[in-house]
C-alpha positions, 0 to 999 in steps of 0.5 A: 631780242628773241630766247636762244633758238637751237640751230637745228632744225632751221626751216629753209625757204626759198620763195620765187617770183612767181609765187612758188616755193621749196621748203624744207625742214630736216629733210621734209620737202614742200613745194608750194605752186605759182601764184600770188606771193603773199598767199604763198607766205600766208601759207608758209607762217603757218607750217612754221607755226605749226613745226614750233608747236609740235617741237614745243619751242621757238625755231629757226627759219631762214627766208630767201625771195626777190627781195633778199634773205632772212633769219627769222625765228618763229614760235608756237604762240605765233609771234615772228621775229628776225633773230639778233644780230639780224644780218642783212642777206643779197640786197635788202635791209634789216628788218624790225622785230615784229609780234604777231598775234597767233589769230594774226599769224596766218597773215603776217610775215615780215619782209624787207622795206625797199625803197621804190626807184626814182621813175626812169628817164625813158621807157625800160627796155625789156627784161635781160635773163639773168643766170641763176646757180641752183644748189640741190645739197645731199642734206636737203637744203636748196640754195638759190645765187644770183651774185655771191656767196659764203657756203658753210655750217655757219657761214657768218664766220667768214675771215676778212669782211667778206660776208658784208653784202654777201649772200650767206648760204647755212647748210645743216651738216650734222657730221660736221665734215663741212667746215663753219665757212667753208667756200664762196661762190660768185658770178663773174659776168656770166662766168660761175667761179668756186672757191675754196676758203681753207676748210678743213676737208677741202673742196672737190668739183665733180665731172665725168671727165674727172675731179678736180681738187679746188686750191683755195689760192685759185677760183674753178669756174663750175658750170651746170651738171657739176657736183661739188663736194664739200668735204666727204660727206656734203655735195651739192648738184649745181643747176643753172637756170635763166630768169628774167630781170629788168635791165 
């Protein structure tokens, strides 16, 4: 089990399919272009190692790709290892502590094993396109939902086992007017819905035809262009974007 790791910063990284990505750590923004996905990774490590040496100690960094997501903790001598208890984030699997030699760091990345599907009876037909709620937070962070999702300081914390197969989305609110587990979000078909789970400063989605004040007895369904308002000092822009999956 890795030391104790202070829970900011947290380097955020949000990897697509197509081998581009955002990172972001206290507000510094990196955008990596298209192009193979391991590269991608090579690159990131690397950044990761270099913001533990300059901080002179192990940080956290979250991962979210096609596979799922990750806690992770990064250090100086270049050994990468999930943090304990490592959760397991959309539909992957828990991963194994790995030690990466800092002359190895550069290439290695954990990831999540999948188990290949068995071969299907007939030819797939083509890709669906599969909605997407982008969240642009005012703290810097990027979250990416295709299913469901807890929002919060620390939204591990969620009441009621609602956090088991749900994507955990950590926002780094240094005011603290975020609440630890403060709303969920899901789809419903192609519906988007919002709710708010008791938090101490409420939930508000913005429009130009007024807010609306959520009630955490009813989900709102959010659509693209909302802004939604966790608290007073947090928003988020909500974006919906289209990607291609298998059906």
């Amino acid at each position: 089990m890795p030391p104790r790791i202070p829970t900011y910063p947290v380097i955020h990284v949000n990897l697509a399919a197509d081998g581009s990505a955002h990172v972001n750590v206290a507000g510094d923004h990196r955008d990596y272009p298209p192009g193979d996905p391991d590269t991608t990774r090579d690159q990131i490590i690397q950044y990761a190692v270099e913001v533990a040496t300059r901080l002179g100690r192990g940080v956290r960094m979250t991962t979210v790709d096609p596979d799922g997501q990750w806690k992770l903790a990064v250090f100086p001598s270049g050994e990468v290892e999930p943090l304990e208890p490592a959760p397991t984030r959309g539909r992957g699997r828990s991963i194994p502590t790995v030690r990466v030699p800092v002359e190895e760091a550069a290439i290695t990345l954990p990831r999540p094993v999948v188990t290949p599907p068995a071969p299907p009876a007939r030819p797939r037909r083509a890709a669906a396109r599969q909605p997407v709620a982008v969240l642009r937070f005012s703290t810097g962070d990027v979250a990416r939902i295709t299913d469901r999702a807890i929002l919060g300081r620390e939204p591990e914390t969620a009441a009621g086992g609602a956090v088991d197969g749900w994507q955990q989305v950590e926002v780094i609110d240094t005011t603290k007017t975020m609440s630890r587990a403060h709303a969920e979000l899901l789809w419903n078909q192609d519906r988007l819905l919002l709710r708010d789970l008791g938090s101490g400063n409420g939930t508000t989605v913005r429009r130009p035809a007024g807010d609306v004040d959520l009630d955490p007895a009813e989900a709102v369904e959010v659509r693209s262009g909302d802004t939604l308002l966790f608290g007073p000092e947090v928003s988020a822009t909500l974006t919906i974007e289209l990607q291609s999956s298998p059906r």
